[in-house]
N, C-alpha and C positions, 0 to 999 in steps of 0.2 A: 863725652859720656864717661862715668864713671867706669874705670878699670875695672872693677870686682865685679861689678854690676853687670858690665860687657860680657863679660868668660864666667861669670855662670848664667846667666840668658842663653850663651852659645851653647855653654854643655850640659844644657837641661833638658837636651835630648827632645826636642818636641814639640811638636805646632798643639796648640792649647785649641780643644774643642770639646762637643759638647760629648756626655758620656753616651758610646753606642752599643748596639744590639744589633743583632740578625731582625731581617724588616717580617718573617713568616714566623708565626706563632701554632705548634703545636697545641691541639682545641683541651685535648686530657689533661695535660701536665706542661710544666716549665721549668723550667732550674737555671739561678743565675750565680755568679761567685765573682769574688771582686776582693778590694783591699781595703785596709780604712786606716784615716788618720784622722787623732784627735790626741791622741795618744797614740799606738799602732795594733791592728791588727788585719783579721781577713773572716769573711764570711761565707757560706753556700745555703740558697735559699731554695728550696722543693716546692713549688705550688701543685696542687692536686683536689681537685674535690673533697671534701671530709680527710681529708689527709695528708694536711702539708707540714712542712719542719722547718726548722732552718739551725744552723750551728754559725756562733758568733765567738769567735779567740778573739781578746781585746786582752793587753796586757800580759799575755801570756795565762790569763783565766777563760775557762770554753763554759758557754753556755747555749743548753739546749731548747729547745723550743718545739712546741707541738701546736699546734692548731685544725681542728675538726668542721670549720665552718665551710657551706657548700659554697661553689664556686661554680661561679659561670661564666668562662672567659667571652663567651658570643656579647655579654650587657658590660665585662669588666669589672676589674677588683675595685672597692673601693673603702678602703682605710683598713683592711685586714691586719690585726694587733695578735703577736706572740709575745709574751711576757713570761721572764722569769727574775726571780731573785731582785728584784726594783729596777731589774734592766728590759728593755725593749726595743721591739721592732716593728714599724708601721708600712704596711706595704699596699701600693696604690696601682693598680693599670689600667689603659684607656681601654675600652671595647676592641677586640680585634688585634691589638698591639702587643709585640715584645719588648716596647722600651715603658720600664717602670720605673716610678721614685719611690724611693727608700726615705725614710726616717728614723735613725738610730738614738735612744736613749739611754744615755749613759751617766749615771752621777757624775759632773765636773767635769764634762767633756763635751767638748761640741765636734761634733763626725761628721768628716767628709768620705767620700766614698768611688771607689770606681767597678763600673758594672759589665761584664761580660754576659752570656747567654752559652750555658753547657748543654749539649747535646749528645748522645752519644757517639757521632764523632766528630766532636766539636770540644775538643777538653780545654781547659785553663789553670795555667800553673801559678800559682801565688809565692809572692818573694816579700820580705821584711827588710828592710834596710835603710841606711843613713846615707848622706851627701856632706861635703864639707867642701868650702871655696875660702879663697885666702887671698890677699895678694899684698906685697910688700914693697913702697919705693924707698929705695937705697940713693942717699946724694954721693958723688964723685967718691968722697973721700970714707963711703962704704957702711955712713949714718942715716940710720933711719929717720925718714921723713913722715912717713904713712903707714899705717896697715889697716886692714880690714880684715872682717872675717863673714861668713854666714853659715851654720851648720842647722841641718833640717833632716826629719824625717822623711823617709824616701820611698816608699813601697811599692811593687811593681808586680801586675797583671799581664800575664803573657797565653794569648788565644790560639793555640794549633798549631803555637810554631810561627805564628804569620803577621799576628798582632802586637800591640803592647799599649800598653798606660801605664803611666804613673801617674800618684800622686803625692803633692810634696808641701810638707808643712813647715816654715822657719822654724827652727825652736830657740835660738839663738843668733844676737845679729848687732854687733856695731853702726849696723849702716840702719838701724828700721826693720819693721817688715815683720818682729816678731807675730806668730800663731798666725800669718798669713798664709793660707793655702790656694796652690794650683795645681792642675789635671793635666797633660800634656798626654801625645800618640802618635802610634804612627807605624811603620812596618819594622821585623823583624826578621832576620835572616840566620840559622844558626851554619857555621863551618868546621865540619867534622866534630867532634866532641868539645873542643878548646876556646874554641873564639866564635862570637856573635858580633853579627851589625845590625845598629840600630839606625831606622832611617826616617827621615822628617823632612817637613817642609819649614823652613824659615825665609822670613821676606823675600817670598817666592822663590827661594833656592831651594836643590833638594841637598842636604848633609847626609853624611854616613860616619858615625862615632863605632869605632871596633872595642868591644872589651872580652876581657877572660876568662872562661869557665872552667871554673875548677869543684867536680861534683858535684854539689848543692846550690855552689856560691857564683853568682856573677861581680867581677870586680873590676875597676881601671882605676886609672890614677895618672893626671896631663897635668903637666907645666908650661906657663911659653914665658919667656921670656923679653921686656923689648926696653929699646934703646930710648931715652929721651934726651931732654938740652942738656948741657951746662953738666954731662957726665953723668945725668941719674939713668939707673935701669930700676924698671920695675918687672917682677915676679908673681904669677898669677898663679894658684894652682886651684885645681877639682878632683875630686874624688869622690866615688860612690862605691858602694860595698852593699848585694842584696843578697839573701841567704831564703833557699825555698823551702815551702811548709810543709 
């Protein structure tokens, strides 16, 4: 298996599943908040009878949205449109449920999305950030033989404290892959103000990745190292860097 390919799989944090929600749905109202890449941002969506909203940051521009149409979550939503400024948002739910799809419209963008369910106490904190993987063989005599690289959009949904997702877009890539996007999850643990573990299942293993909180910012940054024939080592590194909104 390819080396790069190897150690950033590992350190993508995440057993990939489908986007989840709380199974009980509030009949009055709903609010959900999430992240998006296409480019990056994050959104919070209010449904309510004659009175839903939603606010969309994409690029660092916010756009507002109001909508007045009645709503009956007992029959469910079905294709409710907020539009502003040639941007939009299409929003769909089954009768009785709180897992909805979203449809984002964006000039020259295609959006992907990860979806939470806010309650009041039930909060979700939204992060912006990037990833970068690398890895380099080095022959005996300390000549590069290989590198690779993959750097991607990174942005990360954290529920109560207890959850998380990401989701992650190539944007640059040696090896393939560009504008490919994946979703990943799985539990979160914060320790004291400093350090978080992130925890996931992979090929039925459970991992735990520790990284560092500083204010706003969660960040880490892992090398390994390893020995091959004939005196090559090869250098692997990851890095992510997410900053909350």
């Amino acid at each position: 298996m390819n080396k790069l390919l190897y150690i950033f799989t590992l350190f993508l944090l995440l057993l990939s599943c489908d986007k989840e929600t709380n199974e009980d749905i509030n009949e009055s109202s709903i609010e959900y908040s999430g992240v998006l890449v296409g480019s990056t941002g994050f959104y919070n969506i209010y449904l309510e009878s004659g009175n839903s909203s939603a606010t969309v940051v994409f690029d660092s521009i916010t756009y507002n949205f109001t909508n007045t149409d009645i709503i009956d979550f007992s029959v469910g939503i079905n294709n409710l449109v907020f539009a502003n400024n040639g941007v939009s948002l299409t929003v769909s739910l089954p009768a009785g449920s709180s897992q909805p799809s979203f449809s984002f419209s964006i000039p020259n963008h295609t959006i992907e999305y990860t979806v939470f369910i806010v309650e009041p106490n039930i909060t979700v904190n939204n992060y912006l950030g990037t990833s970068s993987s690398t890895s380099t063989t080095l022959d005996s005599n300390h000549n590069v033989i290989s590198e690779s690289y993959i750097s991607s959009t990174y942005n990360l949904s954290i529920q109560n404290n207890n959850n998380f997702q990401i989701i992650e877009k190539i944007t640059s890539s040696n090896n393939g892959g560009v504008g490919q996007t994946t979703t990943y999850s799985g539990g979160v643990n914060f320790i004291g103000t400093n350090i978080v573990e992130f925890t996931f299942i992979q090929n039925g293993q459970s991992n735990t990745i520790t990284a560092n909180v500083n204010g706003n910012i969660i960040s880490n940054s892992i090398t390994e190292t390893f020995n091959g024939d004939f005196g090559q080592t090869t250098e692997n590194n990851f890095s992510f860097n997410f900053t909350l909104q």
